[in-house]
DRENPA-3360 file (N, C-alpha, C; in nm, 2 decimals, always signed):
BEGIN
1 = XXXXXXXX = -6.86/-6.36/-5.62/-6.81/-6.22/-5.62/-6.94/-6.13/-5.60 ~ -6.90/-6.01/-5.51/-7.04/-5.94/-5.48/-7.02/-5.86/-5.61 ~ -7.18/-5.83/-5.65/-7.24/-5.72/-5.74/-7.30/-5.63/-5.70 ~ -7.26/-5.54/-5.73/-7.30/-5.41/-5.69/-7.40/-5.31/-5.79 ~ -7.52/-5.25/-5.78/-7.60/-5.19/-5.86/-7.59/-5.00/-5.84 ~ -7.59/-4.97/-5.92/-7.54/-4.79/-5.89/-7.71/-4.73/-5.88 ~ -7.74/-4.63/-5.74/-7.82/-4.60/-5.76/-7.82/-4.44/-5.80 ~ -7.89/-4.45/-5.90/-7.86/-4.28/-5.96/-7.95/-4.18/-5.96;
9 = XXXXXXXX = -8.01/-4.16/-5.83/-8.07/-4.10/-5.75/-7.99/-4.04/-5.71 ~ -7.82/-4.05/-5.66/-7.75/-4.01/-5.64/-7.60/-4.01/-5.68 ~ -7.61/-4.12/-5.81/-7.45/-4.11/-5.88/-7.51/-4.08/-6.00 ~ -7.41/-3.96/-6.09/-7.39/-3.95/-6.21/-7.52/-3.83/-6.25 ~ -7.58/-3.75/-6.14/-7.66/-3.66/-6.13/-7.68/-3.57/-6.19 ~ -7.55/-3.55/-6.28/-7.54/-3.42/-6.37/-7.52/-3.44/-6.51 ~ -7.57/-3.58/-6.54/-7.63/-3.70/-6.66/-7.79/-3.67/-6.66 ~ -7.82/-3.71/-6.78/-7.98/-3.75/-6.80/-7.99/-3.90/-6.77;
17 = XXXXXXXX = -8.08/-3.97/-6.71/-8.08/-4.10/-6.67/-8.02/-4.20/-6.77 ~ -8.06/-4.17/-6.89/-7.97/-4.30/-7.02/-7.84/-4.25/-6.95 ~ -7.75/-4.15/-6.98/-7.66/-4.13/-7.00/-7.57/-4.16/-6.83 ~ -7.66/-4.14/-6.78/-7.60/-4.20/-6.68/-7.62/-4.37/-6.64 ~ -7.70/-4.44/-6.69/-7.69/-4.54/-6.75/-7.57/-4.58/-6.76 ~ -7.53/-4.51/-6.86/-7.43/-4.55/-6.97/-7.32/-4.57/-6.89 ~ -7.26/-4.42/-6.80/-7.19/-4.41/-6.69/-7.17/-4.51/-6.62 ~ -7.28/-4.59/-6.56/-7.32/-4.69/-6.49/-7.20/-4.81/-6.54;
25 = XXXXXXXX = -7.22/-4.85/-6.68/-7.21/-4.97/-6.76/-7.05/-4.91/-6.76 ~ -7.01/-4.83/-6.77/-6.85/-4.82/-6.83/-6.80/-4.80/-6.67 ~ -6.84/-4.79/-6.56/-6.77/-4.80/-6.42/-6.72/-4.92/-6.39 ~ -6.86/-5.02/-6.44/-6.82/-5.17/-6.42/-6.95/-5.19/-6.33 ~ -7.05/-5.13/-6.31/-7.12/-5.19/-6.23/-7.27/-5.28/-6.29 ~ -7.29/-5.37/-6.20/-7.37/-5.50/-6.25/-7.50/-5.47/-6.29 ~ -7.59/-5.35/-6.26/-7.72/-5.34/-6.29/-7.74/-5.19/-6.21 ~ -7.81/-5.10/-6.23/-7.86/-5.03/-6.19/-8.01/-5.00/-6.10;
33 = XXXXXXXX = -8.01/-4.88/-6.06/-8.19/-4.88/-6.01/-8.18/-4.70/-5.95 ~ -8.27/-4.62/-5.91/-8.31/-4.47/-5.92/-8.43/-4.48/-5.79 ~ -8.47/-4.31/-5.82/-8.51/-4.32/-5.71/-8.67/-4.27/-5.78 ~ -8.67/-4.14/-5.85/-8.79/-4.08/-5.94/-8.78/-4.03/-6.09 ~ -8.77/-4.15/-6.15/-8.74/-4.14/-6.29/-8.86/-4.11/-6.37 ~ -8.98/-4.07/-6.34/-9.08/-4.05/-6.40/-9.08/-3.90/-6.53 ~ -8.99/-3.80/-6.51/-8.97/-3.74/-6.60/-8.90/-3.76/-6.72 ~ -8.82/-3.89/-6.73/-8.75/-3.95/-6.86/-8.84/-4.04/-6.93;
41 = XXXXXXXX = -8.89/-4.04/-7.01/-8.93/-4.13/-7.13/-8.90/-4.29/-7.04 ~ -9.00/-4.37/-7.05/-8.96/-4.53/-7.00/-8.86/-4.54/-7.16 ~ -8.90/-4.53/-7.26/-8.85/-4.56/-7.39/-8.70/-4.54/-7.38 ~ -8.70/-4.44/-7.35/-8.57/-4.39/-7.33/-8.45/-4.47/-7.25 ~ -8.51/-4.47/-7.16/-8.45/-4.57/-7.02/-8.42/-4.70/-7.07 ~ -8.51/-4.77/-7.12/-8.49/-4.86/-7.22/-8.41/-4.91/-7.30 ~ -8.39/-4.79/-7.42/-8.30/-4.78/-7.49/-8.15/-4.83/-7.41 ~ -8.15/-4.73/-7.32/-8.03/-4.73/-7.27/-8.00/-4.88/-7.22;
49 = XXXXXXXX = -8.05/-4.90/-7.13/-8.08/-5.05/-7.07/-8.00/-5.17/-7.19 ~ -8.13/-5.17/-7.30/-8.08/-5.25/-7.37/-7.90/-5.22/-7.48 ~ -7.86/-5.10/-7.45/-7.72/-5.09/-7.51/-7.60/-5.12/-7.41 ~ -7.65/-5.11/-7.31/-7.60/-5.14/-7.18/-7.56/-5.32/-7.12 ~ -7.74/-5.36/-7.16/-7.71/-5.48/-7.12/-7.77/-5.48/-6.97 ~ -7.74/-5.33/-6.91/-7.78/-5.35/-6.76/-7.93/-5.36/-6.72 ~ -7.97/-5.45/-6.61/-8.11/-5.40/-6.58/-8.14/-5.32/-6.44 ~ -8.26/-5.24/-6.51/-8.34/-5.11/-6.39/-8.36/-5.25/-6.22;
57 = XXXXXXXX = -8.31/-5.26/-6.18/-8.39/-5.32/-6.04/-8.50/-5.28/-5.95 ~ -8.47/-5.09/-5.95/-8.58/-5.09/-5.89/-8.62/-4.93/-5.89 ~ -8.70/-4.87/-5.81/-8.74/-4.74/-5.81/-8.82/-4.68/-5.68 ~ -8.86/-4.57/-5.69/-8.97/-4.53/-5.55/-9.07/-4.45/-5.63 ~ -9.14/-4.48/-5.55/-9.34/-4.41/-5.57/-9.24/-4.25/-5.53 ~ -9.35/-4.16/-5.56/-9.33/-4.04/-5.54/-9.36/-3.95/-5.43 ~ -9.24/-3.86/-5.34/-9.25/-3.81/-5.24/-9.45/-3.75/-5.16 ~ -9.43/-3.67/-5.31/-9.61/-3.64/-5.28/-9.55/-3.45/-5.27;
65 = XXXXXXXX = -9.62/-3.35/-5.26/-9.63/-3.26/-5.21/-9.45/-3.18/-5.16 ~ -9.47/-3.08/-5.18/-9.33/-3.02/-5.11/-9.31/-3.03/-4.96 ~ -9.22/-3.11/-4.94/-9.22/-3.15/-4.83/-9.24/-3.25/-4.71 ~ -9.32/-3.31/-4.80/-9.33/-3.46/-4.82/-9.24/-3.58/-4.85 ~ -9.23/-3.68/-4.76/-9.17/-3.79/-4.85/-9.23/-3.95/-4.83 ~ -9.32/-3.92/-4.89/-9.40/-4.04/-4.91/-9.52/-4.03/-4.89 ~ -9.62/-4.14/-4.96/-9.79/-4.07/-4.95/-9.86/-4.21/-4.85 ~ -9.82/-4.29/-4.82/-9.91/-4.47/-4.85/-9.89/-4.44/-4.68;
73 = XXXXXXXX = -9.85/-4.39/-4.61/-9.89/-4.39/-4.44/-9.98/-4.28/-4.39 ~ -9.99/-4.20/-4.50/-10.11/-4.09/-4.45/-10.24/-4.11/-4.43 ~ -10.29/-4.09/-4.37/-10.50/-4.10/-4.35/-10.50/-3.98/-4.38 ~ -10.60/-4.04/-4.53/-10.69/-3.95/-4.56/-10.62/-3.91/-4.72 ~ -10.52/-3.95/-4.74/-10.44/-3.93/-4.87/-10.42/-4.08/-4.95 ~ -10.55/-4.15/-4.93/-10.49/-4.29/-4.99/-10.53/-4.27/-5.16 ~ -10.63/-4.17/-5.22/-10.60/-4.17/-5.40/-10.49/-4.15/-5.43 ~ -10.40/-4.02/-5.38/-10.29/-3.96/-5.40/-10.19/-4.09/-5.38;
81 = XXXXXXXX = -10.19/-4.17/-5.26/-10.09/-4.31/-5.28/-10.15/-4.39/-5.34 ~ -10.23/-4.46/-5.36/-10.28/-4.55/-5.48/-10.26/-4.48/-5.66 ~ -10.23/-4.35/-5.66/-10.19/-4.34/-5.80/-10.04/-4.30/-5.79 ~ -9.99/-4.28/-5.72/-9.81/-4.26/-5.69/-9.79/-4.43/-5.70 ~ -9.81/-4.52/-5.65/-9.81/-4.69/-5.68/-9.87/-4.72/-5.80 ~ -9.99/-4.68/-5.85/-10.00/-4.72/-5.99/-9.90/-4.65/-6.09 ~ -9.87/-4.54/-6.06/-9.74/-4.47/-6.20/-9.65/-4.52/-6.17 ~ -9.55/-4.57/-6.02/-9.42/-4.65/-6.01/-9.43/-4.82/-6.06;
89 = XXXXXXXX = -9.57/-4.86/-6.04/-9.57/-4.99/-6.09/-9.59/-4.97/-6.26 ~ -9.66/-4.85/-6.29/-9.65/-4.88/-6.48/-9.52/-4.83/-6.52 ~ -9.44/-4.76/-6.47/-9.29/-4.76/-6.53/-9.19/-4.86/-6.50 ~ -9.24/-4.91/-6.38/-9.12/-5.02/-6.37/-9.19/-5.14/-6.45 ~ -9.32/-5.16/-6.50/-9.33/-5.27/-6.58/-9.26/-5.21/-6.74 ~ -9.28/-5.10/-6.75/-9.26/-5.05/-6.90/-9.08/-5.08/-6.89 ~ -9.01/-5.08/-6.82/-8.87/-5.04/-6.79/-8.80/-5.18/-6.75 ~ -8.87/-5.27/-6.69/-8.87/-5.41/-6.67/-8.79/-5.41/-6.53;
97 = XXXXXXXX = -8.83/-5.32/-6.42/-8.75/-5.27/-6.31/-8.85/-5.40/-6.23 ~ -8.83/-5.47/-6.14/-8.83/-5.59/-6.06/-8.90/-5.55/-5.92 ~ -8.88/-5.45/-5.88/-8.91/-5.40/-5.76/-8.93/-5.26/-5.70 ~ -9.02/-5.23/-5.64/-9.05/-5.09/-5.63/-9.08/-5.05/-5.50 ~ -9.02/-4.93/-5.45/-9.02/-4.90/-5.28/-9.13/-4.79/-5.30 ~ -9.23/-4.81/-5.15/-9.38/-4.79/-5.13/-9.32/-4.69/-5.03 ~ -9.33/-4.55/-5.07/-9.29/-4.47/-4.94/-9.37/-4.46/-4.87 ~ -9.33/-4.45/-4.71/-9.45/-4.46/-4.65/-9.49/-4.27/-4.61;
105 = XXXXXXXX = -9.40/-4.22/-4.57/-9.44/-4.03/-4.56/-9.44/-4.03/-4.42 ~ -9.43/-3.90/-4.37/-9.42/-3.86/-4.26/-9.54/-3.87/-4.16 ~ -9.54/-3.94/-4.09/-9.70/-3.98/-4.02/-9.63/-4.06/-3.90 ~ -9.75/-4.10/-3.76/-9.74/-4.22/-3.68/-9.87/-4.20/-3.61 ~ -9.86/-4.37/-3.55/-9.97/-4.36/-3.48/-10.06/-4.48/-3.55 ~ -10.15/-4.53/-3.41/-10.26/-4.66/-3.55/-10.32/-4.65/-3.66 ~ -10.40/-4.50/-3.70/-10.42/-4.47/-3.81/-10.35/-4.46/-3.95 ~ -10.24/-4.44/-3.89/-10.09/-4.42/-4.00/-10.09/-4.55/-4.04;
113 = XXXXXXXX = -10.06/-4.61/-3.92/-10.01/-4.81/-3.94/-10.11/-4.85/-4.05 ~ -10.29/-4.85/-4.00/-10.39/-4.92/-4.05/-10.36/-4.84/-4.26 ~ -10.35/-4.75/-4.25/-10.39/-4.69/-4.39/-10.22/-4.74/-4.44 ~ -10.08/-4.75/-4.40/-10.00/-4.80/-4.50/-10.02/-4.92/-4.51 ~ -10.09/-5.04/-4.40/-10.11/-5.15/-4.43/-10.20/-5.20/-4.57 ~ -10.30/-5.11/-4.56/-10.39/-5.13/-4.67/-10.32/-5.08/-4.79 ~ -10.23/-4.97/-4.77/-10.21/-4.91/-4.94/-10.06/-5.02/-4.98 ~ -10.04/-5.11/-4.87/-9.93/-5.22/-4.89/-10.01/-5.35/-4.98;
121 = XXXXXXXX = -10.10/-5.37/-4.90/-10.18/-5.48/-4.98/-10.24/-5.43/-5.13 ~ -10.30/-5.31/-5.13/-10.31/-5.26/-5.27/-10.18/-5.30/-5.37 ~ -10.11/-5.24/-5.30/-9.99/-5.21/-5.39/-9.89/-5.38/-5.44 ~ -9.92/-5.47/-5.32/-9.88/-5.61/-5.36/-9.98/-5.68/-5.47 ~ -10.09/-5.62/-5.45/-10.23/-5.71/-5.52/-10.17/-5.64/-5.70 ~ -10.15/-5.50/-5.73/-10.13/-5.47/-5.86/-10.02/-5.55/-5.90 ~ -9.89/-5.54/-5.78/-9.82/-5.56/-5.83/-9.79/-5.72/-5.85 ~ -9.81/-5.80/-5.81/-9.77/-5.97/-5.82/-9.81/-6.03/-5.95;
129 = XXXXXXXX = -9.91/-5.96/-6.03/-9.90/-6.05/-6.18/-9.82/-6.04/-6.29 ~ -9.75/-5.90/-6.22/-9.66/-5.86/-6.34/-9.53/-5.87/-6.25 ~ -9.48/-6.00/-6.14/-9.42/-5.99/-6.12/-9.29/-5.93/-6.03 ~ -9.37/-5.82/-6.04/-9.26/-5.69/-5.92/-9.27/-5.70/-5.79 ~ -9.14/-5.71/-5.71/-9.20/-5.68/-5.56/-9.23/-5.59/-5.47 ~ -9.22/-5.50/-5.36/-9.28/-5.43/-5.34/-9.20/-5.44/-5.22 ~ -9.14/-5.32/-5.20/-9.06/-5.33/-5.06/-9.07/-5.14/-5.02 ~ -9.02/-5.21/-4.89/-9.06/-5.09/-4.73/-8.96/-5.07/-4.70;
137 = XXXXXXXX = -8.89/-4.97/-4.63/-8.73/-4.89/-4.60/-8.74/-4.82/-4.50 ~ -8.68/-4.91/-4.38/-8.69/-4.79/-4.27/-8.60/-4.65/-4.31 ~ -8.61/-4.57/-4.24/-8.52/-4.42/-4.26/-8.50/-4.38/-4.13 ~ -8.39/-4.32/-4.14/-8.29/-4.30/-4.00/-8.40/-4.15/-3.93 ~ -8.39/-4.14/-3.80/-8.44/-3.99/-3.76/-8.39/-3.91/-3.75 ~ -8.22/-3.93/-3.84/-8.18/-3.80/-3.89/-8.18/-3.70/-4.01 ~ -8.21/-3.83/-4.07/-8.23/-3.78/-4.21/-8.34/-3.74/-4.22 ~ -8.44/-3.81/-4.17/-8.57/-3.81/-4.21/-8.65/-3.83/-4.08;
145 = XXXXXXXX = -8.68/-3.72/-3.98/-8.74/-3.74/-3.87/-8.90/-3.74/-3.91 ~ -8.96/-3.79/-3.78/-9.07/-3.77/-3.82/-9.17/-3.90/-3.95 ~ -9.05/-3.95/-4.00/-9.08/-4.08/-4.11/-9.12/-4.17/-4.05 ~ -9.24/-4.24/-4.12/-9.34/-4.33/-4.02/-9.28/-4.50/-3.96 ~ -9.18/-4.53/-4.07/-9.11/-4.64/-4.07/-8.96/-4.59/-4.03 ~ -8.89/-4.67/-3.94/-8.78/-4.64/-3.87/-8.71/-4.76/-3.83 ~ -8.79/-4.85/-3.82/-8.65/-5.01/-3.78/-8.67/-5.07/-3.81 ~ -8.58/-5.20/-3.85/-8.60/-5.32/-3.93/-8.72/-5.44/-3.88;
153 = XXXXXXXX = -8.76/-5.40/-3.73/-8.83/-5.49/-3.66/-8.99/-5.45/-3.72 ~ -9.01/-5.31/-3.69/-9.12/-5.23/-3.76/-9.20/-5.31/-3.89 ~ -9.07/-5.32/-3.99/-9.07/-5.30/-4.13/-9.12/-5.48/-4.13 ~ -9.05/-5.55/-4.07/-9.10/-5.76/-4.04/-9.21/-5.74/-4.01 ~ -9.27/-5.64/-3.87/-9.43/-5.64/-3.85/-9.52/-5.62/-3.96 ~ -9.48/-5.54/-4.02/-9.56/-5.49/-4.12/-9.60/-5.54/-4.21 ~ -9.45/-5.65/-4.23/-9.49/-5.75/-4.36/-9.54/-5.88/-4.32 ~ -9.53/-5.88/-4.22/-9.59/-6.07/-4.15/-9.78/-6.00/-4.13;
161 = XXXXXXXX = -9.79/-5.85/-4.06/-9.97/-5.83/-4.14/-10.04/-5.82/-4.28 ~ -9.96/-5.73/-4.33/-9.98/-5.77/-4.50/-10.00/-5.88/-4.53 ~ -9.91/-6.01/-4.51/-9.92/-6.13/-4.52/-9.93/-6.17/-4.69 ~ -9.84/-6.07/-4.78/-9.82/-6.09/-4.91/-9.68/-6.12/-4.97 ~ -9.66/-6.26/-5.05/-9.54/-6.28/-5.08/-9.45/-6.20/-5.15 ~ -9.49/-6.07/-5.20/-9.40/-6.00/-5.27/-9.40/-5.86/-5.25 ~ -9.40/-5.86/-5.04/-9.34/-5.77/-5.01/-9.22/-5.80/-4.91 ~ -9.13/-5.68/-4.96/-8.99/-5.72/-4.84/-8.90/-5.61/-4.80;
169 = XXXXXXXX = -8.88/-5.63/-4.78/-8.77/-5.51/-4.66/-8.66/-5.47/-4.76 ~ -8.66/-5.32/-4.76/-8.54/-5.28/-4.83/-8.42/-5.26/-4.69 ~ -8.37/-5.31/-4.71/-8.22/-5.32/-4.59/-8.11/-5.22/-4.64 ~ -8.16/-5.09/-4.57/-8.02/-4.99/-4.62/-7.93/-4.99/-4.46 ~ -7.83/-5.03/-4.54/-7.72/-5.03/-4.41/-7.71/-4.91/-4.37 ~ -7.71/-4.78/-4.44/-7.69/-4.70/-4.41/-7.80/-4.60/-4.26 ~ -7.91/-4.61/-4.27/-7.98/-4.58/-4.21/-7.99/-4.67/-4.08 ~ -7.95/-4.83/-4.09/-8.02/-4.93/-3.97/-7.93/-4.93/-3.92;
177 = XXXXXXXX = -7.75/-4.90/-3.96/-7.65/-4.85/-3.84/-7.67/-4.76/-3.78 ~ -7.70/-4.64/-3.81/-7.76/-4.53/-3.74/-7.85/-4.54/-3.63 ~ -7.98/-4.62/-3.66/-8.10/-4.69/-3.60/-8.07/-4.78/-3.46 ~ -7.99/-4.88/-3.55/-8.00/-5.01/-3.47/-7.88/-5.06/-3.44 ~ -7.77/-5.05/-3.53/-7.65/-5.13/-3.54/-7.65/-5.27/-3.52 ~ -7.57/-5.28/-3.52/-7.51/-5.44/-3.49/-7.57/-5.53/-3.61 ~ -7.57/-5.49/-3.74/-7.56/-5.51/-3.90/-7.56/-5.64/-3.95 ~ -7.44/-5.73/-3.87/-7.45/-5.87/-3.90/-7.58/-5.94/-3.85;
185 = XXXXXXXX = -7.53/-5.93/-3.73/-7.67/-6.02/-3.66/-7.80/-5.96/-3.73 ~ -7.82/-5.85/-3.76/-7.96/-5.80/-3.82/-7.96/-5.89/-3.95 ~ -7.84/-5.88/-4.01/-7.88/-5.95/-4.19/-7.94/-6.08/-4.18 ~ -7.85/-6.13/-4.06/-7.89/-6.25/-4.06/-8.02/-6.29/-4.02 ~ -8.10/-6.22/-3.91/-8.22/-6.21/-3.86/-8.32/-6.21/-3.95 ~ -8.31/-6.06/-4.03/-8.35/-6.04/-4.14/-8.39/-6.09/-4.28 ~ -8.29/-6.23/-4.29/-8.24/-6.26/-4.47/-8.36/-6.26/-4.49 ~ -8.47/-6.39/-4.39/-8.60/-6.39/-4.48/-8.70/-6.30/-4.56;
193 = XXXXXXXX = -8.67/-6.16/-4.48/-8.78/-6.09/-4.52/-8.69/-5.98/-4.62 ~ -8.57/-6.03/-4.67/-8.50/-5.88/-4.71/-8.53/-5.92/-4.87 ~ -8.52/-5.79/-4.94/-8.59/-5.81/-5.07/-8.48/-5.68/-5.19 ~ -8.40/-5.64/-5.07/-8.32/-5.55/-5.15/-8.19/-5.51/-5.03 ~ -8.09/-5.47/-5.09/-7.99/-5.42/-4.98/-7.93/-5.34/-5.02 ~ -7.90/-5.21/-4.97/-7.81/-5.11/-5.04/-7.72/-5.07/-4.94 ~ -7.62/-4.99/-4.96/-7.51/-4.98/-4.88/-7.47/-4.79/-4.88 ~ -7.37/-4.72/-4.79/-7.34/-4.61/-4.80/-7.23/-4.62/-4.68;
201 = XXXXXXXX = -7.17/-4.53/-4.64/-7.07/-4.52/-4.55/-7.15/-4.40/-4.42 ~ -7.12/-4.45/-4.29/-7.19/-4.42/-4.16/-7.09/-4.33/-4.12 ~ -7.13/-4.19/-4.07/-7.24/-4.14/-4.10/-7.23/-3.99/-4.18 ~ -7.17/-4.04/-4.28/-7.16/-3.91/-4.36/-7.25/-3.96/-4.52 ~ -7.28/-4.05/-4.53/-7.34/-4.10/-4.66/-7.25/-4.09/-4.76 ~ -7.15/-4.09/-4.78/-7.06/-4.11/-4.87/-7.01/-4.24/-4.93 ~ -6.91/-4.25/-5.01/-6.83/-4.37/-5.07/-6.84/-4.50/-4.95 ~ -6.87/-4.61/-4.97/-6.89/-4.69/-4.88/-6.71/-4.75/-4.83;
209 = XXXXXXXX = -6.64/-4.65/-4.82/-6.47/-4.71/-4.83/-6.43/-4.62/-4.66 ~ -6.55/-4.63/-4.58/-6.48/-4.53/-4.48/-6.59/-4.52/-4.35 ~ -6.58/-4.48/-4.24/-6.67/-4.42/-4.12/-6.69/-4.57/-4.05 ~ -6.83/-4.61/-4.02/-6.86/-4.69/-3.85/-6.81/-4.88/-3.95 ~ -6.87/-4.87/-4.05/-6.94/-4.98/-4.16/-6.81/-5.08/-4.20 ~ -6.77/-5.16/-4.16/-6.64/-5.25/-4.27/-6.70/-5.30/-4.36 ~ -6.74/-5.27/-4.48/-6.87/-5.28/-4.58/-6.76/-5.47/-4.69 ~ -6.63/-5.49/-4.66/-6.59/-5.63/-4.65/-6.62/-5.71/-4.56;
217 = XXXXXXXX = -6.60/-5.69/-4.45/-6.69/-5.77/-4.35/-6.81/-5.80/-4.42 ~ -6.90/-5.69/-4.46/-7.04/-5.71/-4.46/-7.04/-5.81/-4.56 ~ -7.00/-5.79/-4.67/-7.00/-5.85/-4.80/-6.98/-5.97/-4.78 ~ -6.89/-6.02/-4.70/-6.81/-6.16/-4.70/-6.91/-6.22/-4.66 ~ -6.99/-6.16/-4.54/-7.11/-6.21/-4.44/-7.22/-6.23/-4.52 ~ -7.28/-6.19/-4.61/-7.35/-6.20/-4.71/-7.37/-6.34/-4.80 ~ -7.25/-6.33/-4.83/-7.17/-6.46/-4.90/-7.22/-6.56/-4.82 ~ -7.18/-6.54/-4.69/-7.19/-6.69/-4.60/-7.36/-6.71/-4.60;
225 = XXXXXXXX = -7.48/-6.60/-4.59/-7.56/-6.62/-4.61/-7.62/-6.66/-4.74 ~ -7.57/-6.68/-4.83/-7.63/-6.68/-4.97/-7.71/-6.61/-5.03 ~ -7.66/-6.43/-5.04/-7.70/-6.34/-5.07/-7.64/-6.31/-5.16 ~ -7.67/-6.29/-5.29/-7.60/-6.31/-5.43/-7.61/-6.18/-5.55 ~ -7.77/-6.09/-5.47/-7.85/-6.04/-5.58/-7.72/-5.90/-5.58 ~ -7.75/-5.80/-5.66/-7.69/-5.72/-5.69/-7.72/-5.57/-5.54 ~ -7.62/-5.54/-5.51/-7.63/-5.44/-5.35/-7.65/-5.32/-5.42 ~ -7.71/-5.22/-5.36/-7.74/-5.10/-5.44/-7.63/-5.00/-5.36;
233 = XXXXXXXX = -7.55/-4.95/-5.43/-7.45/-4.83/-5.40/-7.55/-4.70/-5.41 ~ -7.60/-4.67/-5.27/-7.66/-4.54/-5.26/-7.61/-4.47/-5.17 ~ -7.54/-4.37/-5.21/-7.46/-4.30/-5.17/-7.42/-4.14/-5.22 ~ -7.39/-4.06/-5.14/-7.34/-3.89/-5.23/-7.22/-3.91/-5.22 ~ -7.17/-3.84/-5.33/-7.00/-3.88/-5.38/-6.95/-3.72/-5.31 ~ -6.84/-3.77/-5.21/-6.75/-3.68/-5.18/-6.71/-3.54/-5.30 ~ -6.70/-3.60/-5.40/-6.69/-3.52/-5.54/-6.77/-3.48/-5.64 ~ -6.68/-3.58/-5.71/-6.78/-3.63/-5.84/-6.84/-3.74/-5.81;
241 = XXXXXXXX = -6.89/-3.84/-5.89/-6.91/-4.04/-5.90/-6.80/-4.06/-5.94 ~ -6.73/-4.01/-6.08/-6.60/-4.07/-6.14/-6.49/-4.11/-6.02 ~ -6.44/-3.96/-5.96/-6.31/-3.93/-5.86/-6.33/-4.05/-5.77 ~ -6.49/-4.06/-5.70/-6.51/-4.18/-5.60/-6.53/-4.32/-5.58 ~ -6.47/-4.36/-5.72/-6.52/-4.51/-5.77/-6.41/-4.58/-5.77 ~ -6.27/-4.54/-5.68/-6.18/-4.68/-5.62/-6.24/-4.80/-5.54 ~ -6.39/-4.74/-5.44/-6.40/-4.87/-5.37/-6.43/-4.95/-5.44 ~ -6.49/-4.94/-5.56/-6.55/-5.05/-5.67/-6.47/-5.14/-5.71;
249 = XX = -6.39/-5.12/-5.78/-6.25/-5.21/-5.84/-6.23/-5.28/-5.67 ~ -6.20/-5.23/-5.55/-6.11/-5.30/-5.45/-6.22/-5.38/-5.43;
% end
């Protein structure tokens, strides 16, 4: 049976993170993960975690600057990303979160490439003794034009130069339909290097029950791959989260 993780970066937003936690656990879903939880207490998060039972899977380094969304592709900004990766790797060890996305920020060009390669290997070297891995997410050029990482192909280069075992591809369906399409064949392409998967509905970012995506197809296809880990529901609710949580149960 697929598991599904709620990301509350975008469900239950009008909770404090415990409490939406909490939300999390009484919807029915299998584990949670966020996007910039740095203003809640790790303690806190914790707490919740453990009354829950659920676990944090994962999080992101911080946008950077107004305007910004991501620091680790810029030249000339690598303190500012080397300490946005040291505070997402010491909360996700405090929080027991498994994996952490390395934004890359708005940049291109070889200089871009050369400086997020290095703040990638930084960021795998802190992070592999304590376990966490370290994943990359392309972003669509609608949402986010101008973002240094954009295809799934990109995102395999990047990690076959790093050449570190515990980095991998965040696979959001939502942006690489946009991108790239043809979803199956990519997962499959993909499995080796994929290290997270999250889901939304194309192209309105909504409930994954609707638009380009048969997100059962996907699921079933998954299955046949032996993809088991928990899918991250990242998505903005037509409403509320409560009103939009029939896909879950079907």
């Amino acid at each position: 049976m697929t598991q599904f993780s709620a990301n509350l970066g975008f469900l239950w937003t009008e909770h404090s993170l415990p409490d939406a936690i909490r939300a999390a656990k009484r919807a029915g879903f299998d584990a949670v993960e966020c996007h910039w939880p740095y203003e809640t207490p790790a303690e806190d998060v914790v707490a919740a975690l453990n009354e829950t039972g659920l676990t944090m899977l994962g999080l992101n380094t911080v946008r950077g600057r107004p305007g910004e969304n991501g620091l680790s592709a810029l030249p000339g900004r690598e303190l500012d990303a080397r300490n946005a990766i040291d505070q997402a790797i010491d909360y996700a060890r405090a929080t027991g979160a498994a994996k952490v996305h390395v934004m890359a920020g708005f940049s291109k060009g070889k200089d871009a490439r050369e400086t997020f390669v290095a703040n990638l290997r930084y960021a795998c070297g802190r992070a592999a003794p304590l376990g966490i891995t370290i994943l990359i997410e392309p972003l669509n050029h609608h949402d986010a034009p101008g973002y240094f990482l954009q295809t799934s192909a990109q995102a395999v280069e990047l990690i076959q130069a790093v050449d570190k075992p515990n980095l991998k591809l965040m696979f959001d369906c939502y942006h690489l339909q946009i991108m790239e399409g043809d979803l199956t064949r990519r997962l499959t392409d993909r499995m080796p290097f994929i290290g997270h998967i999250q889901i939304a509905s194309v192209p309105d970012r909504t409930e994954p029950d609707c638009g380009e995506v048969s997100y059962p197809h996907i699921f079933a296809h998954l299955e046949t791959l032996g993809y088991s880990a928990p899918i991250g529901a990242e998505y903005k609710p037509r409403t509320t989260t409560d009103e939009g949580l029939g896909w879950l149960p079907r």
